[in-house]
Backbone as ProteinMPNN parsed JSONL, in Angstrom:
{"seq_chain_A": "XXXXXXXXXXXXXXXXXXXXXXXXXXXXXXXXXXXXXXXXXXXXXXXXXXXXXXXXXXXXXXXXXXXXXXXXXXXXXXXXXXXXXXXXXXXXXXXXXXXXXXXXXXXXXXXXXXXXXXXXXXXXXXXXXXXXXXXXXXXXXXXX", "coords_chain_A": {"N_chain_A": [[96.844, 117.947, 126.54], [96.807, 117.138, 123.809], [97.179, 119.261, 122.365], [99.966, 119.717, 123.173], [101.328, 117.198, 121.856], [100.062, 117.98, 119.27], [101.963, 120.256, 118.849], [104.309, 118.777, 119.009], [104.564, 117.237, 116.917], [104.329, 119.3, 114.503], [106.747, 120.107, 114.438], [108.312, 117.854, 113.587], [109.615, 116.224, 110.734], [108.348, 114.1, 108.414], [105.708, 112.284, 108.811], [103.96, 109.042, 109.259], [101.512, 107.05, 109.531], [100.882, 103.802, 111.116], [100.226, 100.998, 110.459], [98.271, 97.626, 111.947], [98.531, 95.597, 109.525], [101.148, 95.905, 109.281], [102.912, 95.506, 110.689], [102.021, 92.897, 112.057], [102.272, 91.737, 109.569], [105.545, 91.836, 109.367], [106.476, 90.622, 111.637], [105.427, 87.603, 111.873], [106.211, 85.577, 110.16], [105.446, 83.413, 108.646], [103.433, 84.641, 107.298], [101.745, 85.54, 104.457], [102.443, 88.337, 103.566], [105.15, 88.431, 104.111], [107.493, 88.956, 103.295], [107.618, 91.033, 101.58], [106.981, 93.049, 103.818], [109.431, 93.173, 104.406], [110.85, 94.5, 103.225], [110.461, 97.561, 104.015], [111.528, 97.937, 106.008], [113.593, 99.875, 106.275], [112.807, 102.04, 105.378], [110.74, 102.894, 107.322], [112.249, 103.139, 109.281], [113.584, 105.511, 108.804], [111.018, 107.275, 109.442], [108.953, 108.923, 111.108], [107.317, 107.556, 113.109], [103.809, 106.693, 113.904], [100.922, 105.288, 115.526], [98.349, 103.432, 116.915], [96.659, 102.876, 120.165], [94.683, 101.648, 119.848], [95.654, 100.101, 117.232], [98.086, 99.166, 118.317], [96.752, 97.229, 120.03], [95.539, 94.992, 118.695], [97.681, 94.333, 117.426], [99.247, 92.443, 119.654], [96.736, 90.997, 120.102], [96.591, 89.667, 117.762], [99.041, 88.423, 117.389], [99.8, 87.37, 120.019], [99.781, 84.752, 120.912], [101.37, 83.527, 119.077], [103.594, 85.084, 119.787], [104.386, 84.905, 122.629], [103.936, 86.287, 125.99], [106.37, 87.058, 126.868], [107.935, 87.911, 124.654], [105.943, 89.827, 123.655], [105.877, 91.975, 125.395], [108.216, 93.159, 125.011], [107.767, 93.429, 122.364], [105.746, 95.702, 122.842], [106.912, 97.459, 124.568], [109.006, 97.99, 122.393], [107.59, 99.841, 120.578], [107.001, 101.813, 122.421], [108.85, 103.385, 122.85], [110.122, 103.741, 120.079], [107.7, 104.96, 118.647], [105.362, 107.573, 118.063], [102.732, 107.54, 119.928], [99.032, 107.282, 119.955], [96.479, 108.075, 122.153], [93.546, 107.033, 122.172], [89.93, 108.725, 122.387], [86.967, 109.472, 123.603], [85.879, 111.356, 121.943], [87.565, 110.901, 119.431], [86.368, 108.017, 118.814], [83.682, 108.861, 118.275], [84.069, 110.276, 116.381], [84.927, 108.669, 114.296], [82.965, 106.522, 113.908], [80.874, 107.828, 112.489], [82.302, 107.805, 109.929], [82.16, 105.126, 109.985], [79.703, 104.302, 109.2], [79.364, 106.229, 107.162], [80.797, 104.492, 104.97], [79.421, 102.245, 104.853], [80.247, 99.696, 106.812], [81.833, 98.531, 105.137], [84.283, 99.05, 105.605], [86.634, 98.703, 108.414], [85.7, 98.981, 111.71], [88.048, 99.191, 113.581], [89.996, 100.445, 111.943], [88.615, 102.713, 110.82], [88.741, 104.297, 112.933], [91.383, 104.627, 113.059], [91.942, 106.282, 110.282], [90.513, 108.862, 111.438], [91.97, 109.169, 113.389], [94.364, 110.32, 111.647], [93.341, 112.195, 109.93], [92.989, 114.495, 112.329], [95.432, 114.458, 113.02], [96.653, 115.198, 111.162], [97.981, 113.746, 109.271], [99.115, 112.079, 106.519], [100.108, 109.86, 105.187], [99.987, 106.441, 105.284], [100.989, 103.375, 106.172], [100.467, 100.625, 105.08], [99.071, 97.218, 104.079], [96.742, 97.263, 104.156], [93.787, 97.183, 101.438], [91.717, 98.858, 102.032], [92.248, 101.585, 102.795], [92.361, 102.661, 100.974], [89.97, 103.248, 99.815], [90.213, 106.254, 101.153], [89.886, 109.205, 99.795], [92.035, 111.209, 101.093], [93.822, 109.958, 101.821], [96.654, 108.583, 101.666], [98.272, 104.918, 100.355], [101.459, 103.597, 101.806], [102.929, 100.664, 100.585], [101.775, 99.22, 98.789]], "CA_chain_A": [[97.679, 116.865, 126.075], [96.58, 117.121, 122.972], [97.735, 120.574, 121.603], [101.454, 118.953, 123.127], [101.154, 116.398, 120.242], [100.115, 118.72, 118.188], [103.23, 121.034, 118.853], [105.555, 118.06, 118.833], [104.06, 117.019, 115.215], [105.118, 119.872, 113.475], [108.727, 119.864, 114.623], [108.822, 116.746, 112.675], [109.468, 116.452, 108.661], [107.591, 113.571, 107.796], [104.649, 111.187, 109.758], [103.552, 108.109, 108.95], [100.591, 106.211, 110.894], [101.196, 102.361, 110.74], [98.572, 100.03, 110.489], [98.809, 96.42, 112.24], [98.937, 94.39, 109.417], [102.965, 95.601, 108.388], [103.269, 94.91, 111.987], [101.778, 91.462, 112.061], [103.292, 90.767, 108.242], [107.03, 91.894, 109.364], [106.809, 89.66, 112.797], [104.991, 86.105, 111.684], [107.484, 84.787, 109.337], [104.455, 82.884, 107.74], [102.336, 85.57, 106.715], [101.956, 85.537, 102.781], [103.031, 89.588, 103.234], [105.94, 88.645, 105.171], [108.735, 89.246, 102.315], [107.071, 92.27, 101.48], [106.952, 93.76, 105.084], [110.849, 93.219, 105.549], [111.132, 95.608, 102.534], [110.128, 98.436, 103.804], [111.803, 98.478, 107.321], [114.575, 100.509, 106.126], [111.936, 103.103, 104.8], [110.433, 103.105, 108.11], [113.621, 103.817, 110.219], [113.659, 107.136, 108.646], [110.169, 107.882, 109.476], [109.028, 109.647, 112.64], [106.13, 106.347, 113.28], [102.432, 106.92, 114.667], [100.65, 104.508, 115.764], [97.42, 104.119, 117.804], [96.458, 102.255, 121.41], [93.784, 100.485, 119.472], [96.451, 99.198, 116.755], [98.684, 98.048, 118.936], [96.047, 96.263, 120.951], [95.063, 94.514, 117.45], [98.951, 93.466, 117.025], [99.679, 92.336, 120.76], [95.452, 90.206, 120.056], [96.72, 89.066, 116.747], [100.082, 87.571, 117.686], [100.105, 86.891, 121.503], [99.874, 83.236, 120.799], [102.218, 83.127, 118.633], [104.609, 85.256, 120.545], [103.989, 84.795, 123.707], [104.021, 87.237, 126.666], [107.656, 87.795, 127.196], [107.984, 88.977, 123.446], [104.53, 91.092, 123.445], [105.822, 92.805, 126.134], [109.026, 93.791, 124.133], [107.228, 94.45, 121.061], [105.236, 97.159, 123.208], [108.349, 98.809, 124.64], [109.608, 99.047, 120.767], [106.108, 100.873, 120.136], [106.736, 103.149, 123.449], [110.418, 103.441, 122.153], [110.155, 104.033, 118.579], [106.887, 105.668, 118.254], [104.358, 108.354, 119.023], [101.431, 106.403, 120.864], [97.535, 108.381, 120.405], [95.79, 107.691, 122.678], [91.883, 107.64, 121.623], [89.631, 109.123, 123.025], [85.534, 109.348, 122.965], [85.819, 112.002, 120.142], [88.162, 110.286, 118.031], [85.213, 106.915, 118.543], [82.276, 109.171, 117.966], [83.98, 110.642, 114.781], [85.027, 107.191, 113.666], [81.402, 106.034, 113.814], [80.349, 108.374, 111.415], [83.584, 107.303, 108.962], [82.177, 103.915, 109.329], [78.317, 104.741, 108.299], [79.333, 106.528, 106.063], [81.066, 103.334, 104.143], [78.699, 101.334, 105.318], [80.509, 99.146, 107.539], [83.411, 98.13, 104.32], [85.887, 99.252, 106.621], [86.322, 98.029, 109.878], [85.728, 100.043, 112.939], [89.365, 99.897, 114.039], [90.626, 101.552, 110.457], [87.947, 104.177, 110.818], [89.928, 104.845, 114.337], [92.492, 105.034, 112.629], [91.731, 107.312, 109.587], [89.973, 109.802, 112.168], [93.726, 109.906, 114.29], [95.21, 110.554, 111.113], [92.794, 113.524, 110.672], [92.86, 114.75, 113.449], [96.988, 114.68, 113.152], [97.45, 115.861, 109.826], [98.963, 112.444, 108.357], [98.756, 111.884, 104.821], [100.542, 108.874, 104.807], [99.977, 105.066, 106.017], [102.133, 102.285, 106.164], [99.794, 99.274, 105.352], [98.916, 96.421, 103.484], [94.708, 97.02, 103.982], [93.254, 98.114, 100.853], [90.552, 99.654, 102.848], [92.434, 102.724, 102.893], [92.305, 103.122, 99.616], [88.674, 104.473, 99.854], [89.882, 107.541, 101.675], [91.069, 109.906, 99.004], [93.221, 112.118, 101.663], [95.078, 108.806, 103.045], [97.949, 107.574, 100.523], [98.326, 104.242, 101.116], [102.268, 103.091, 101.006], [103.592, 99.246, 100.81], [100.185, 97.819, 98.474]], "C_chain_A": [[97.708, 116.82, 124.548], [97.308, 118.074, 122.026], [99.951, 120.056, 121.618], [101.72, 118.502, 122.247], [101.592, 117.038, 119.609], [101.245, 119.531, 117.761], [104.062, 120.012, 118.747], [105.584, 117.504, 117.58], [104.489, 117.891, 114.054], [106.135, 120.293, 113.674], [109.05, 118.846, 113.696], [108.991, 116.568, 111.077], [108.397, 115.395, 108.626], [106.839, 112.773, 108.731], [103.925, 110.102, 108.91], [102.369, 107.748, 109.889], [100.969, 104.564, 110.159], [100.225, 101.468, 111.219], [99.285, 98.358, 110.965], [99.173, 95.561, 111.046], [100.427, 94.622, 108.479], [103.016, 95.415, 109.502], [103.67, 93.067, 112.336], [102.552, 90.455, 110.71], [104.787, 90.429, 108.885], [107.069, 90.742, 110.865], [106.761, 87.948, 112.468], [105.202, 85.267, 109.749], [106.7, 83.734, 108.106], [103.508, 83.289, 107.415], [102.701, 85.692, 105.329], [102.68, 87.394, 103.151], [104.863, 89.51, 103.67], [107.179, 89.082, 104.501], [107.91, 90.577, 102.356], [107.412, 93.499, 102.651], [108.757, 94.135, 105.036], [111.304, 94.544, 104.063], [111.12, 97.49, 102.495], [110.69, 98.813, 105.275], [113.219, 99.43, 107.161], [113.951, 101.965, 105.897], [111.085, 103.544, 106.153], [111.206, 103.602, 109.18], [113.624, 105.045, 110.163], [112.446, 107.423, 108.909], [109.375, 108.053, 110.799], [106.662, 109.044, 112.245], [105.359, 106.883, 114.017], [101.577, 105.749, 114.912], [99.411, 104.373, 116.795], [97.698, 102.65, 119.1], [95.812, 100.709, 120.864], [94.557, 99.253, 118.37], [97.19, 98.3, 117.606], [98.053, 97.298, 120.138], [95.885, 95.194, 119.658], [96.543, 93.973, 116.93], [99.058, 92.676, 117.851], [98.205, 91.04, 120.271], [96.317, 89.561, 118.998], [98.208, 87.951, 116.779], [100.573, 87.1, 118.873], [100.602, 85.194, 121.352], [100.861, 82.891, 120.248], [103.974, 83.676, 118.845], [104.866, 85.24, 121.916], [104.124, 85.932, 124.613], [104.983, 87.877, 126.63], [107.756, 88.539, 125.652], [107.217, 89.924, 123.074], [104.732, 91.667, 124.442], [107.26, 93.919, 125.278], [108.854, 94.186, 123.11], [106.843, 95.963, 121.758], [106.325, 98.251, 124.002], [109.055, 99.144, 123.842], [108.588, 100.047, 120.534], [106.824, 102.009, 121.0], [108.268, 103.99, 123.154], [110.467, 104.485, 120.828], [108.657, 105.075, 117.84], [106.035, 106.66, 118.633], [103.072, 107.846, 119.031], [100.351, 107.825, 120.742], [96.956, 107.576, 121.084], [94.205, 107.67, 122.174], [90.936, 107.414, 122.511], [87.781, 109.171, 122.963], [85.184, 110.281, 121.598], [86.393, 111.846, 119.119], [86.308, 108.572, 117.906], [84.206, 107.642, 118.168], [82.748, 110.165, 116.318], [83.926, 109.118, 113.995], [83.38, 106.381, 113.001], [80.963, 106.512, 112.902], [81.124, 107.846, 110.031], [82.746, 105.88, 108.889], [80.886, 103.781, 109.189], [78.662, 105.374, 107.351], [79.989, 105.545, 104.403], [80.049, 102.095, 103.673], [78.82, 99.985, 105.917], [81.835, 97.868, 106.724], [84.466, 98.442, 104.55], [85.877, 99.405, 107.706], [86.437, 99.263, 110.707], [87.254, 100.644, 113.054], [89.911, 100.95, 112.839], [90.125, 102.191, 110.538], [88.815, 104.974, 111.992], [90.885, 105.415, 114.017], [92.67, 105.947, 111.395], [91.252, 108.653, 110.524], [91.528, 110.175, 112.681], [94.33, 110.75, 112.895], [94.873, 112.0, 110.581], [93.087, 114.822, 111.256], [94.56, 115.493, 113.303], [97.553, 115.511, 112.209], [98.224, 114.869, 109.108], [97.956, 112.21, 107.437], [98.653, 110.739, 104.704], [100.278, 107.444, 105.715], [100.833, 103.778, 105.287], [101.203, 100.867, 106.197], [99.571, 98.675, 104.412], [97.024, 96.137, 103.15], [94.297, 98.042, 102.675], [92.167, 98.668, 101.069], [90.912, 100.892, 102.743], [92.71, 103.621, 101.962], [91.31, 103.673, 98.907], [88.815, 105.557, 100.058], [91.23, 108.505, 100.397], [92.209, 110.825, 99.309], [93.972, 111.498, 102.314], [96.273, 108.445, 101.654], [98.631, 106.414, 100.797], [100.154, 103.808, 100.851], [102.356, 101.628, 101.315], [102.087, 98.549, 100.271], [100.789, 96.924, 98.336]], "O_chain_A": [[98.76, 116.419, 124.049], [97.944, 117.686, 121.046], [100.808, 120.048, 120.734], [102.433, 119.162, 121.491], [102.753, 117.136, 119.212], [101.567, 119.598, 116.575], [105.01, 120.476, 118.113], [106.695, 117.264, 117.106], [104.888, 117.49, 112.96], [106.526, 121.09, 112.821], [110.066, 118.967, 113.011], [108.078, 117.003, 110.374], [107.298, 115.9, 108.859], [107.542, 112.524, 109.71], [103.334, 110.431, 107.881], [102.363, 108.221, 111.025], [101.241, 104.313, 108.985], [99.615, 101.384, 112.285], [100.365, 97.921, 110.567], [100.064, 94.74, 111.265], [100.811, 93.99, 107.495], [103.602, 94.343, 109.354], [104.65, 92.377, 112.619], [103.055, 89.333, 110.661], [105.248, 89.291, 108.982], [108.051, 90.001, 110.843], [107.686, 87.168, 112.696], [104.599, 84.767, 108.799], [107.181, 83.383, 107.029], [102.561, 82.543, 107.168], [103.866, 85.928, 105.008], [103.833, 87.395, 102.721], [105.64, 90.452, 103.514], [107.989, 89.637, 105.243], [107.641, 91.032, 103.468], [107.955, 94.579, 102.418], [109.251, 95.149, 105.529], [112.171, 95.392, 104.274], [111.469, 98.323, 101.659], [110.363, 99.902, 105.749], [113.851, 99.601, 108.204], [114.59, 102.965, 106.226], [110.686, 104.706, 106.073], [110.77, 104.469, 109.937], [113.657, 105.765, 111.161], [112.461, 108.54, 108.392], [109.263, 107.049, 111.503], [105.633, 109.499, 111.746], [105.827, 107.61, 114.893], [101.759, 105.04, 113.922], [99.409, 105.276, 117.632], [98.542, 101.758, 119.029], [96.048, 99.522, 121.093], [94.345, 98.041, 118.419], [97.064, 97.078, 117.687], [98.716, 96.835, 121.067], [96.452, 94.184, 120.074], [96.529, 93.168, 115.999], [99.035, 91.586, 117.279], [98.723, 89.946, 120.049], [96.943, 88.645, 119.53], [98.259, 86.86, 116.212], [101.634, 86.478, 118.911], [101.672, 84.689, 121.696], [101.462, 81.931, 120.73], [105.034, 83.192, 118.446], [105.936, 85.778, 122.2], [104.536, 86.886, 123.952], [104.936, 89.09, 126.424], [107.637, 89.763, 125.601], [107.575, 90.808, 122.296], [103.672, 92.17, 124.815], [107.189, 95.129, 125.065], [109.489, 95.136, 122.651], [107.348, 97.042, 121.449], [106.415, 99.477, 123.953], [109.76, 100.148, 123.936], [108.968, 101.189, 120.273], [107.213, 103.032, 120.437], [108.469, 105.189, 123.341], [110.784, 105.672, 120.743], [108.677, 105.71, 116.786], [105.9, 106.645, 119.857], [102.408, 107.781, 117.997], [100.577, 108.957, 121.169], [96.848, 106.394, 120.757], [93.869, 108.759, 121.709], [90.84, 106.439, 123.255], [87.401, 108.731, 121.878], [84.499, 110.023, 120.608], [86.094, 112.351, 118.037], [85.513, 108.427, 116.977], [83.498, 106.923, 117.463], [81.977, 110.575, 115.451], [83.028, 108.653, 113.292], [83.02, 105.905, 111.924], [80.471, 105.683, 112.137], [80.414, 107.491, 109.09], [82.615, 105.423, 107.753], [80.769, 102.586, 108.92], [78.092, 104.967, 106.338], [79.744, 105.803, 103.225], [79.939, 101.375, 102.681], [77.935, 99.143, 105.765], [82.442, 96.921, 107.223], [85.497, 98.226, 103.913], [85.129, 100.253, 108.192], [87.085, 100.282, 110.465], [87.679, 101.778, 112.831], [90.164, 102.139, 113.029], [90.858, 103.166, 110.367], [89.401, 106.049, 111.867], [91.314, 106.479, 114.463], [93.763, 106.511, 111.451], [91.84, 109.661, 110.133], [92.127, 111.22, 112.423], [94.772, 111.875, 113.125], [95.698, 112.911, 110.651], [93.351, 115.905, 110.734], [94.833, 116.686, 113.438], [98.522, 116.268, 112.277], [99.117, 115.236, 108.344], [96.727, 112.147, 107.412], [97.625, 110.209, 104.283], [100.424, 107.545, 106.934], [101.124, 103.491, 104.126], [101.211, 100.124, 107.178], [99.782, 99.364, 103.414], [96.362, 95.38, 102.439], [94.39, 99.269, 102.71], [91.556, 99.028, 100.064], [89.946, 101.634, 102.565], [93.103, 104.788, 101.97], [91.386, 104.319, 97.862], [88.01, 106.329, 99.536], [92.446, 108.522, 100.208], [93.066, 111.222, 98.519], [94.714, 111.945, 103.189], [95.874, 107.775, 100.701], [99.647, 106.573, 101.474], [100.386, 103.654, 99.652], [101.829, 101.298, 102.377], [101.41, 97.725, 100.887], [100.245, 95.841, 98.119]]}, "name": "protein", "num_of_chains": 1, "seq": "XXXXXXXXXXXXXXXXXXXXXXXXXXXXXXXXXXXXXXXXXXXXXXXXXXXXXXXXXXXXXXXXXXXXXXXXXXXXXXXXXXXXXXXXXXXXXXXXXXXXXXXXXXXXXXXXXXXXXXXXXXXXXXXXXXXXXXXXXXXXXXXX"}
């Protein structure tokens, strides 16, 4: 399954991975990022989106309440729609672990998850608002 990916990854020009909180900015209309977020969805259209299981569990946790079921079910068929979904796996968590000893726990588990996919993928680039990822000198973070 994996090597699939991998072959469908470099067919593509450019990859992004997208981190929940342009997710959570561009949806909840009262998030201080939330101007910010809507700036960059034109820049995202063109870009062939990544995204992990564990993010969008961490969007779907973070705004259920405030969108309720019927719309967190349509957010996740834009995800299954619009993006390529990793699944992760015990060797993306048991690299991660090391990523987040080696910080010493200044960047949250899930972002280590998510630096390891990106790894793993060959993505340079992230689409987020966490300056956490601004520790890793082979991530480039866009939208500070």
């Amino acid at each position: 399954m994996l090597l699939n990916l991998k072959k469908r990854l470099r067919k593509v020009r450019i990859l992004i991975f997208v981190d929940a909180s342009i997710i959570i900015a561009l949806i909840n209309k009262r998030d201080n990022l939330h101007k910010n977020s809507l700036n960059l969805v034109s820049y995202l259209e063109n870009q062939e989106k990544v995204i992990s299981n564990l993010v969008i569990t961490e969007i779907l946790n973070s705004l259920g309440k405030f969108l309720g079921g019927k719309a967190g079910k349509s957010l996740y068929d834009n995800f299954k729609d619009n993006y390529i979904i990793f699944s992760e796996n015990r060797d993306i968590y048991d690299s991660s672990i090391y990523t987040y000893r080696k910080y010493d726990g200044t960047i949250g588990f899930a972002d280590c998850v998510s630096i390891e996919i990106m790894k793993k993928l060959n993505i340079k680039e992230i689409a987020s608002f966490d300056s956490d990822f601004d520790k890793i000198k082979e991530i480039k973070r866009k939208f500070k």
